[in-house]
VOZATI-394288 format. One line per field, with one value per residue (C-alpha): residue number from 0; residue in three letters; x, y, z. Coordinates in steps of 0.25 Angstrom, whole numbers, plus 2048, in hexadecimal, padded with zeros to 3 digits. Example, Ala and Ser with C-alpha at 12.3 -4.5 7.8 and 13.67 -1.06 7.14 Angstrom:
nr <- 0  1
rest <- ala  ser
u <- 831  837
v <- 7EE  7FC
w <- 81F  81D
% end
This chain:
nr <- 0  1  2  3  4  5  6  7  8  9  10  11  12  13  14  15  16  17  18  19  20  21  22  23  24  25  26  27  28  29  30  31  32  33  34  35  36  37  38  39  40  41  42  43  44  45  46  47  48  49  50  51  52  53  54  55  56  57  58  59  60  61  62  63  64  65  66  67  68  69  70  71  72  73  74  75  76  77  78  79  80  81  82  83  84  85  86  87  88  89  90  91  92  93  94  95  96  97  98  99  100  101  102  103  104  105  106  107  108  109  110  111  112  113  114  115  116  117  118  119  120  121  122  123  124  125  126  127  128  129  130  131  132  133  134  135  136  137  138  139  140  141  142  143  144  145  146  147  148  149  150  151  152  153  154  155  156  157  158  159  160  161  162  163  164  165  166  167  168  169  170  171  172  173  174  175  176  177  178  179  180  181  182  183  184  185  186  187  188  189  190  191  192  193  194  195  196  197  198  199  200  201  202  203  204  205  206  207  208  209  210  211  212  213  214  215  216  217  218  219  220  221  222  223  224  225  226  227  228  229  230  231  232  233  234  235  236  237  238  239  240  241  242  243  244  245  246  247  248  249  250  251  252  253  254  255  256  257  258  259  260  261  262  263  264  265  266  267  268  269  270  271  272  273  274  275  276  277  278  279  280  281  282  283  284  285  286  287  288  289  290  291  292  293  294  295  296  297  298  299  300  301  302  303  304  305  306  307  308  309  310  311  312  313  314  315  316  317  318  319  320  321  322  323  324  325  326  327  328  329  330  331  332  333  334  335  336  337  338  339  340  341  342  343  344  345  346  347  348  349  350  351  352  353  354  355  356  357  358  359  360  361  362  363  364  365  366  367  368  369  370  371  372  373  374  375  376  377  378  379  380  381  382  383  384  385  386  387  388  389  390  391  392  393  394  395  396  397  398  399  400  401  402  403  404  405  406  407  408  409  410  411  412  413  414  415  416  417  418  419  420  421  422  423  424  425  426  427  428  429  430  431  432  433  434  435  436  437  438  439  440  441  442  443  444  445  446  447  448  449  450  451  452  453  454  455  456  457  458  459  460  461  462  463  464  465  466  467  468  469  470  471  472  473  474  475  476  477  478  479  480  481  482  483  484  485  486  487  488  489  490  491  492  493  494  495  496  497  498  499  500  501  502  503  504  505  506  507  508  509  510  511  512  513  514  515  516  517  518  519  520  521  522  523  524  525  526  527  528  529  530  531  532  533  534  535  536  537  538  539  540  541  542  543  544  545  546  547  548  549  550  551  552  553  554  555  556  557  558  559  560  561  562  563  564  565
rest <- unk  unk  unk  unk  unk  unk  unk  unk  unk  unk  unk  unk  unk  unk  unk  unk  unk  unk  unk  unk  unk  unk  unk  unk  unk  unk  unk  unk  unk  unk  unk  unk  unk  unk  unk  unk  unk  unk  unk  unk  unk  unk  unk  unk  unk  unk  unk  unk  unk  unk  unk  unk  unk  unk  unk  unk  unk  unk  unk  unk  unk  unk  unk  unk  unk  unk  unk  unk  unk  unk  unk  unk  unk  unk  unk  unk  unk  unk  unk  unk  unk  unk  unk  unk  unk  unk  unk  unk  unk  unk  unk  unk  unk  unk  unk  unk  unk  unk  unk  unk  unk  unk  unk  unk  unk  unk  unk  unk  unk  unk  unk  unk  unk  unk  unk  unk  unk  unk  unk  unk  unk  unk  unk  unk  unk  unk  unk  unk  unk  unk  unk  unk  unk  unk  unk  unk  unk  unk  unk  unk  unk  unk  unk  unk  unk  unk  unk  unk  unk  unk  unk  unk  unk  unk  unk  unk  unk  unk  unk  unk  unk  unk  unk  unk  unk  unk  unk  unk  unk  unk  unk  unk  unk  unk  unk  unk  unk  unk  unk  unk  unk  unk  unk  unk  unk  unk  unk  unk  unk  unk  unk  unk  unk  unk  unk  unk  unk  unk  unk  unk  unk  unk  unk  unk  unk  unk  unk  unk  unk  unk  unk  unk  unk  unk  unk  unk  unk  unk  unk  unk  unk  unk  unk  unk  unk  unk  unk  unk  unk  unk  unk  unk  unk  unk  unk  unk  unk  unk  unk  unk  unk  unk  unk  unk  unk  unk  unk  unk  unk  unk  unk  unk  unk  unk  unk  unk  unk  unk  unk  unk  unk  unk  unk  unk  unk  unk  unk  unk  unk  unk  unk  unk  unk  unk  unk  unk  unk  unk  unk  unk  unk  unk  unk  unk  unk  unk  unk  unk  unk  unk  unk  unk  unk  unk  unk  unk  unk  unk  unk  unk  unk  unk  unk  unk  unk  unk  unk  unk  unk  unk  unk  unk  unk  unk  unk  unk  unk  unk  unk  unk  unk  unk  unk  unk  unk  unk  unk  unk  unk  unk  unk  unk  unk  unk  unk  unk  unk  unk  unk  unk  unk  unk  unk  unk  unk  unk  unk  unk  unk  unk  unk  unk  unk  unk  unk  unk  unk  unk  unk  unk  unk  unk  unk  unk  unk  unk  unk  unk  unk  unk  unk  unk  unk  unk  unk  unk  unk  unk  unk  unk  unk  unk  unk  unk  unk  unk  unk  unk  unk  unk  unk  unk  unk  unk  unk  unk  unk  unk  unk  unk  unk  unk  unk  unk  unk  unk  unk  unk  unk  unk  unk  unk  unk  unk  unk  unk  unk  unk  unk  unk  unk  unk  unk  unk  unk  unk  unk  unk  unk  unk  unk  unk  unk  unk  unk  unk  unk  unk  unk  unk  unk  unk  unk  unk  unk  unk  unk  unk  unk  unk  unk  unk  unk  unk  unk  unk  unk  unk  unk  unk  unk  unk  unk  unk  unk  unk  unk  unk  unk  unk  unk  unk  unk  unk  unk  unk  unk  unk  unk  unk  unk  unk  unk  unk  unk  unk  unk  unk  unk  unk  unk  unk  unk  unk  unk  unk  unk  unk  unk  unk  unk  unk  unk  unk  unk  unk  unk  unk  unk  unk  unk  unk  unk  unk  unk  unk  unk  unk  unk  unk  unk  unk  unk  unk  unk  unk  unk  unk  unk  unk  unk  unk  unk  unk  unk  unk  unk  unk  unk  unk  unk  unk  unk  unk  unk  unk  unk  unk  unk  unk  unk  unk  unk  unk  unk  unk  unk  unk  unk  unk  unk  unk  unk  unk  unk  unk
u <- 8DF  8D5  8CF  8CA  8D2  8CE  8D5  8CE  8D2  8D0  8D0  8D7  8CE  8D3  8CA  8CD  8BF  8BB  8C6  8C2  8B2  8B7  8C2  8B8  8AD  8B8  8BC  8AD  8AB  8B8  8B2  8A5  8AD  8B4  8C2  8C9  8D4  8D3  8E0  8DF  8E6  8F4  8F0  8E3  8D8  8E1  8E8  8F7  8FD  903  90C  916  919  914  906  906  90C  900  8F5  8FA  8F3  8F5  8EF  8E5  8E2  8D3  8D3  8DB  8D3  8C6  8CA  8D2  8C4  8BC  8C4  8C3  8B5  8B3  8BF  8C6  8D5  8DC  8E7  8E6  8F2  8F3  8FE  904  909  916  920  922  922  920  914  913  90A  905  8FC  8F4  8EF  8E3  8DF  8CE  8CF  8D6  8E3  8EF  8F6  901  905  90F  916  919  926  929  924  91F  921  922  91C  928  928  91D  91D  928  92C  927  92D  925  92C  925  91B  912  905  8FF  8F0  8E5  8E4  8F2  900  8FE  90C  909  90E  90A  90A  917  91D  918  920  92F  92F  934  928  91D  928  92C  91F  91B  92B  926  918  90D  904  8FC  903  8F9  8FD  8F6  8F8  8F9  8FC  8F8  8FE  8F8  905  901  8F5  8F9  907  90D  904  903  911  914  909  910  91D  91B  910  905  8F8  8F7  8ED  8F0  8E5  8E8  8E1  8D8  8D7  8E1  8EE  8F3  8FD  8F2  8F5  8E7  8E8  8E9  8DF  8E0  8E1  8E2  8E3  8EF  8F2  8FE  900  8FE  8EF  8E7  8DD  8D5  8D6  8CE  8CC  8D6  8CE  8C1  8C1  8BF  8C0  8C8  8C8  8CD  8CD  8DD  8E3  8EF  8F4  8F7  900  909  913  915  90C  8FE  8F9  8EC  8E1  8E2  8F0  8F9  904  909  917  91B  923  91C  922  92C  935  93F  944  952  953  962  963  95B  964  966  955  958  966  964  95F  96A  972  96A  973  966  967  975  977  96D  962  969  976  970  97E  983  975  970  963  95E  960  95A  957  94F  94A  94D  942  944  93F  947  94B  94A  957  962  969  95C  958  966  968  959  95D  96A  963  95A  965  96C  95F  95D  96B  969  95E  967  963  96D  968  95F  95C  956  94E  950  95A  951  95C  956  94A  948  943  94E  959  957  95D  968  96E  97B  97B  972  97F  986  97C  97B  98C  98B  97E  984  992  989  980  98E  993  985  987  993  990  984  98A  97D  978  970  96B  969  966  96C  972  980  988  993  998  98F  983  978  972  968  970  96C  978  97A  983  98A  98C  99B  997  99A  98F  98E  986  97F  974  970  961  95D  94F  94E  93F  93D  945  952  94F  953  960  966  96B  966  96E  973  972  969  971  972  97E  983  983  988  978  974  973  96B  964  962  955  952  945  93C  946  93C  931  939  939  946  94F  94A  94B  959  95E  955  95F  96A  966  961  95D  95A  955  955  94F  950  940  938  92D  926  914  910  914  921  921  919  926  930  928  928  937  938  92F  934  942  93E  94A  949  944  948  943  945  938  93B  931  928  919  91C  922  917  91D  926  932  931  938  933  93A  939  937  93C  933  92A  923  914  90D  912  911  918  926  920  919  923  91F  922  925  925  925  91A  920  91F  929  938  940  941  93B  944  943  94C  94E  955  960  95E  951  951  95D  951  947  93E  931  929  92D  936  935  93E  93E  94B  94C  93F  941  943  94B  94E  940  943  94A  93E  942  94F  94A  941  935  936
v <- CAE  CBB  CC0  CCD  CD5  CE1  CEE  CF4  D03  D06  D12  D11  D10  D16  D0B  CFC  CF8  D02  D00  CF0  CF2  CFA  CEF  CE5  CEB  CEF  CE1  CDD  CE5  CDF  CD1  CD5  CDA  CCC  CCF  CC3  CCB  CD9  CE1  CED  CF8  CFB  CFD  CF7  CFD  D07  D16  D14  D20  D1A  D24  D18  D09  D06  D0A  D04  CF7  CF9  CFC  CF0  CE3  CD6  CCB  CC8  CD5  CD8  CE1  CD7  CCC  CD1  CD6  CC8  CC1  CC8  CC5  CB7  CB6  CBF  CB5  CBE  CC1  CCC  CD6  CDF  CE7  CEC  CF2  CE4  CE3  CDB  CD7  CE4  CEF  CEB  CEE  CEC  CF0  CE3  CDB  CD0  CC6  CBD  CB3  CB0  CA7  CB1  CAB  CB6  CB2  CBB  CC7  CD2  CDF  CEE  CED  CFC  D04  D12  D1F  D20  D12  D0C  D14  D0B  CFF  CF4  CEF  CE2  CD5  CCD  CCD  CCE  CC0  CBD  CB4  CA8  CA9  CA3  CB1  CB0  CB6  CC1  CCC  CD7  CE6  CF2  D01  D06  CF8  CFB  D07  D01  CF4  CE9  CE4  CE3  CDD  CD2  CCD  CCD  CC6  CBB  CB8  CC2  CC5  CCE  CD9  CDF  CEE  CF3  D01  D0E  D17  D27  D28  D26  D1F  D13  D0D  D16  D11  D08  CFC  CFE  CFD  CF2  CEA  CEC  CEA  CDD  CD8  CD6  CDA  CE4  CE7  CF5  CF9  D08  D0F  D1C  D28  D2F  D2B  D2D  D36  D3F  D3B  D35  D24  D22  D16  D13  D04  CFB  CEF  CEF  CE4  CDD  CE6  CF4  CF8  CFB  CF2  CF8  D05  D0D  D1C  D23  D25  D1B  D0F  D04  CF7  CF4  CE8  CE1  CD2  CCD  CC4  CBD  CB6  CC4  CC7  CB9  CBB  CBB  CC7  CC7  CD5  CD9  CDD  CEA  CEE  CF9  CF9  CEC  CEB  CE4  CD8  CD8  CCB  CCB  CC2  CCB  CCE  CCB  CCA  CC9  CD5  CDB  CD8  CE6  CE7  CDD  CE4  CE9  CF9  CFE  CF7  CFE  D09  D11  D12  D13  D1F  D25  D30  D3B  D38  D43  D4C  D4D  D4A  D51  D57  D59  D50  D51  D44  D3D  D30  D30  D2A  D27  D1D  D0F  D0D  D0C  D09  D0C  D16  D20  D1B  D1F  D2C  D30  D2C  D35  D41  D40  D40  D4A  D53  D4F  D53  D5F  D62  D5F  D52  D4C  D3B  D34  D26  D1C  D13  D06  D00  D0D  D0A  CFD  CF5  CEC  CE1  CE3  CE4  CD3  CD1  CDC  CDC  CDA  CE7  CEE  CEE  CF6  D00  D00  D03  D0D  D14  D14  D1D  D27  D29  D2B  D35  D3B  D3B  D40  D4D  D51  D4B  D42  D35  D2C  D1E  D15  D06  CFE  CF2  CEB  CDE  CDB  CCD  CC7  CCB  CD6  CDE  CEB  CF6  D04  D0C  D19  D22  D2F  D3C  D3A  D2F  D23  D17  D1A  D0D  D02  CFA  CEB  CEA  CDF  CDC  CD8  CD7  CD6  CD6  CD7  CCB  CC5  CCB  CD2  CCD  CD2  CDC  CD9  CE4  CEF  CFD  D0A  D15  D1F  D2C  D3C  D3C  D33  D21  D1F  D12  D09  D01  CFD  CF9  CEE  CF2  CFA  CEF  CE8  CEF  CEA  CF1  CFF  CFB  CF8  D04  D0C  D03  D06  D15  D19  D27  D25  D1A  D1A  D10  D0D  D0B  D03  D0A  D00  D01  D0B  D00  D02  D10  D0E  D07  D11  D1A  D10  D0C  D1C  D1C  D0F  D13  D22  D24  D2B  D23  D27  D1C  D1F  D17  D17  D20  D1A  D14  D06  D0D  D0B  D16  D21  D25  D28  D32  D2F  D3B  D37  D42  D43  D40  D47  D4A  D50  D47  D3E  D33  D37  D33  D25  D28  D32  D39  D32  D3A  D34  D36  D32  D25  D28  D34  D34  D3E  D41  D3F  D48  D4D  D53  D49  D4B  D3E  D44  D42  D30  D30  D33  D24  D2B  D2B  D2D  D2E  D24  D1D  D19  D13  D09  D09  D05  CF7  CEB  CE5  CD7  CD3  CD6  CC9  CC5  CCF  CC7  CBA  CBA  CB1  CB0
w <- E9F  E9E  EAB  EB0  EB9  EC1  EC6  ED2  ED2  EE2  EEA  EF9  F05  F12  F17  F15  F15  F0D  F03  F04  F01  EF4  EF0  EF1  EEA  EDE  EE0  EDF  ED3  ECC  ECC  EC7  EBB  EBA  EBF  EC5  EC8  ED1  ED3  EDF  EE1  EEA  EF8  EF8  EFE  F06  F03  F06  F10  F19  F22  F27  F25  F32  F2F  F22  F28  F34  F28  F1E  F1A  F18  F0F  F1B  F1D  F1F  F10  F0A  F0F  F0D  EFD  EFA  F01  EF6  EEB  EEF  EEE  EE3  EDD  ED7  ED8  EE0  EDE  EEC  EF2  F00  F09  F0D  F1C  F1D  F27  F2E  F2B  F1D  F14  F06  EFC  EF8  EEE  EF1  EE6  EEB  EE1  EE0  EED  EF5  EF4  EF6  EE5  EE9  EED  EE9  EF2  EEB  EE7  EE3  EED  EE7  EEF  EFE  EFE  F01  F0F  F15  F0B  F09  EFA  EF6  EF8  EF0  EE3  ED5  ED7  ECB  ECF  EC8  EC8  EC1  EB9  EB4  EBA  EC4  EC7  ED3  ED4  EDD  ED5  ED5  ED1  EC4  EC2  EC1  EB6  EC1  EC7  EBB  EB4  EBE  EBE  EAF  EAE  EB7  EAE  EB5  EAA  EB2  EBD  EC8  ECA  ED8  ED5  EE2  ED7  ED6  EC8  EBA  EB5  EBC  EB5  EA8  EA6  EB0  EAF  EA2  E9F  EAA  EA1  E95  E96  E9D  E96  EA1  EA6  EB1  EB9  EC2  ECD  ED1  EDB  EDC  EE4  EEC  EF0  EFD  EF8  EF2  EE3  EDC  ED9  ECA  EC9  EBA  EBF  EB2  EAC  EA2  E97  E93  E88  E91  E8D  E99  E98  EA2  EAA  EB7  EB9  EC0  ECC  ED0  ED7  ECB  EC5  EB8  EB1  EA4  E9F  EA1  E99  E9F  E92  E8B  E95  E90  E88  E7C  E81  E78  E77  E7F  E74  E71  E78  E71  E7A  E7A  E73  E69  E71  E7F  E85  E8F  E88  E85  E94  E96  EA5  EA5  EA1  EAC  EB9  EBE  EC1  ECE  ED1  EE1  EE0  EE4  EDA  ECD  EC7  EC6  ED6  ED8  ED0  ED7  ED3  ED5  ECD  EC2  EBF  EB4  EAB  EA1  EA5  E98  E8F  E82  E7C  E71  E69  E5A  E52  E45  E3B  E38  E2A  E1F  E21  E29  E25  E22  E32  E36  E2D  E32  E42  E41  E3B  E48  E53  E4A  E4B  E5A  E5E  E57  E60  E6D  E6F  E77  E79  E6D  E6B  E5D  E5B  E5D  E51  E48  E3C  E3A  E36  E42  E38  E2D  E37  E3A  E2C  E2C  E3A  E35  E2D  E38  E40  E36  E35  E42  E44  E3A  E3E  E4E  E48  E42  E4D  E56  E4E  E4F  E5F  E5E  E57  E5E  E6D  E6A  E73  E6C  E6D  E5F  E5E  E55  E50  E57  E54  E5E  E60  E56  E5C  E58  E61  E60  E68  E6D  E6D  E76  E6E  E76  E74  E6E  E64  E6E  E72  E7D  E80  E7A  E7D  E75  E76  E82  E7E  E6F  E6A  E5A  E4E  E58  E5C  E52  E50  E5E  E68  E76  E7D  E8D  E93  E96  E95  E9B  E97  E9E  E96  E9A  E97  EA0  EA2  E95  E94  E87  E82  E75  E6E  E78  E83  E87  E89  E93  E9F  EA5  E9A  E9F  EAF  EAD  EA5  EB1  EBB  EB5  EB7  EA7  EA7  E9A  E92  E81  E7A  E6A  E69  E5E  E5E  E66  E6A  E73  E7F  E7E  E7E  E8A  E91  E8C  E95  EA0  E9F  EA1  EAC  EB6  EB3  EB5  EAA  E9B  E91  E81  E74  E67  E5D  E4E  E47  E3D  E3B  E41  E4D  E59  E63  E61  E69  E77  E82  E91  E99  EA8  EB2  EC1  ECD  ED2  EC5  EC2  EC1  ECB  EC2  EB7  EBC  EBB  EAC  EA5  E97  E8C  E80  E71  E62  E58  E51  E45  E46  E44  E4C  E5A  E67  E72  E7F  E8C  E98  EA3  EA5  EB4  EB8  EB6  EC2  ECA  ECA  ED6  ED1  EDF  EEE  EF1  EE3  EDB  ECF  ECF  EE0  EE4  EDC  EE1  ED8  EE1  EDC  ECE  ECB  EC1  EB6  EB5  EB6  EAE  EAA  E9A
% end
């Protein structure tokens, strides 16, 4: 199916009718353009200030209500569909903020309430009780979500899981991570069109609206894009079957990565994500259990070239943690299996495993001289089975923990078996999570090591497109925890290695909490990337008022992530 759909960038009206003569003629304008399909903004046509829930309940509408009538009739006869969201009066004293999809005929399609409330929202507003939904329509599969639903991973993803192919993102936002990186990411890593409509102006909290409402591609290039600050139109030409698996790139996408489908979930590994709140380890430690932490702990990604054998890429990996210890670093992780070539290994796992044992006792009696923690990848047989293992080596010499890749994508596939379990280890540095190579695509693996309470995640990269090092800053930012990957060096490397340091709330800008700095290196270099992160600062998941990153789920409507669809 191709289409047009349309994003109207909106300003809020203090008067309804006032705010409903400018819907409509954006609305009006949309459909002259083509659009069969018009998104709105959150909190259409109004500003949101409400001083108490009694007043919001007092000023709230309903699916009858004049606004609402009179926009649906509109669309009906323009015969178009309709993606409007409203302050939603419920049973008392409940309000929701709520969006309304009306087919061409005026016909309510579905509808779905904010989830994760953002701010002090959640003083006059209640959480949705709708569940994730996805919506048939003659345009294609249609999932809803509300702004700050789009900053934790769970409720894009429940949608894209059940088939949507395209999410409507109606967008209250004040911060230039929204339409930059958020929808972007949320499109790329599940594959699907997005269609974000932001607003513009003032908000009531005296912040500018971003506006930068977009239309985003299953491969995570903005399609289309409005100014920061004007009411406007944005349209683009969708096509649904792009957003299928096995996931056909958008002409001219850059981002996408190399295995975009979702068939590599493993939904039973994912259980702890519909654990009750107060269940999650992340919560039950608490944010303030921060004694005895370093707070400053110097840290870096080693990036080395594999081959052209094993024993020059694991002479020329030592002489790089020896350097780096040296330097005082105290924390270092590799590549992803950087002793080997990925390709060759499928004919040689047998003597990969004992490289692999001999390369692991030289990199202990490395840690052990320099009172060094490092993470390498490699090769590990146990009860005739093979599996591609990140192992976290301490300060002493000992591993410490180890962690079997879950999500297999490419030559592994053919040789390893997956892993069961997604780890986290308790170290005197902090609880250090363990991904390696497409780990990082699945958003799921990152959300569990932030459950379990990682302060810290390393990742063995593969030097992956510049999508996926898009979503090492995203597993950073969701899980508001330090994220370290290590990418072999050389020409057929697409990104380099990355360090996302993540800061405490409040930061300047206000966004940035939500869009943390990523720092990397070219490539096409060997040597290291490093920095100085405080384990400290990821106890606290606050990223607003009253927002939380872990305790403002609701995990009782998470169960699609593990079911499953594929």
């Amino acid at each position: 199916m191709r289409f047009t759909a349309a994003c109207v960038q909106l300003a809020s009206y203090p008067d309804e009718q006032a705010g409903l003569r400018a819907c409509v003629r954006l609305l009006e304008q949309a459909v002259r353009q083509g659009a069969r399909l018009v998104v709105f903004p959150e909190c259409t046509p109004r500003a949101r200030g409400h001083v108490s829930r009694e007043e919001a309940y007092t000023q709230a509408m309903t699916a009858d209500s004049p606004f609402v009538a009179a926009l649906r009739e509109k669309a009906r006869e323009l015969g178009v569909y309709l993606a409007v969201n409203v302050n939603e009066r419920g049973p008392a004293p409940k309000v929701f903020a709520t969006t309304f999809l009306y087919s061409p005929r005026g016909e309510i399609v579905g509808r779905y309430s904010k989830h994760v409330l953002f701010g002090r929202q959640g003083e006059v507003f209640a959480q949705g009780e709708t569940g994730f939904p996805v919506f048939t329509t003659d345009l294609g599969r249609v999932g809803l979500y509300v702004c700050m639903d789009g900053l934790i991973p769970e409720p894009p993803r429940c949608l894209a899981v059940q088939g949507a192919q395209i999410l409507i993102n109606c967008l209250y936002s004040g911060g230039v991570d929204e339409g930059r990186f958020h929808v972007v990411t949320r499109a790329l890593e599940n594959h699907v069109w997005v269609l974000s409509a932001n607003k513009v102006g003032t908000h009531e909290s005296g912040v500018p609206f971003a506006g930068e409402s977009a239309v985003i591609t299953p491969g995570g290039s903005v399609l289309a894009q409005a100014t920061p600050d004007q009411e406007e139109v944005v349209l683009a030409e969708i096509r649904t079957d792009l957003a299928d698996p096995p996931g056909a790139a958008f002409p001219g996408d850059s981002l996408a990565p190399r295995h975009p489908d979702r068939a590599r979930r493993r939904p039973e590994c994912y259980d702890l994500l519909v654990q009750p709140t107060e269940l999650l380890p992340v919560v039950k430690r608490g944010g303030g259990e921060e004694a005895g932490l370093p707070d400053a702990l110097r840290v870096g990604a080693v990036q080395v070239p594999r081959g052209p054998d094993p024993q020059t890429a694991c002479q020329t990996a030592l002489a790089l943690c020896e350097r780096a210890a040296r330097e005082g670093l105290q924390l270092l992780v590799l590549p992803e299996l950087f002793l080997f070539d990925r390709e060759k290994l499928v004919r040689g796992v047998r003597e990969a495993v004992q490289i692999s044992q001999e390369a692991l006792g030289r990199f202990q009696a490395l840690a052990t001289t320099y009172a060094l923690h490092l993470a390498l990848n490699l090769v590990e047989h146990q009860g005739g089975r093979s599996f591609s293992t990140l192992f976290l080596i301490g300060d002493q010499g000992a591993v410490l923990g180890r962690y079997r890749q879950v999500h297999l994508a490419g030559p592994e596939q053919s040789w390893a078996t997956p892993g069961e379990e997604l780890t986290v280890v308790s170290t005197r540095l902090g609880e250090i999570g363990l991904l390696i190579g497409v780990d990082a695509l699945v958003p799921e693996a990152a959300r569990v090591l932030g459950c379990l309470g990682a302060d810290v995640i390393l990742h063995a990269g593969s030097g992956e497109p510049a999508g996926v090092a898009l979503l090492l800053t995203e597993r950073a930012a969701e899980n508001h925890c330090h994220v370290i990957s290590a990418a072999p060096a050389g020409a057929a490397a697409q990104a380099g290695s990355r360090i996302i340091p993540v800061e405490r709330y409040p930061t300047t800008p206000h966004w940035r909490i939500r869009w943390p700095e990523t720092r990397e290196l070219p490539p096409t270099e060997s040597g290291l990337l490093t920095a100085t992160l405080d384990p400290r600062v990821a106890r606290d998941k606050q990223i607003a008022p009253a927002t939380d990153l872990f305790r403002n789920r609701t995990p009782h409507s998470y169960h699609p992530l593990v079911q499953g669809r594929e």
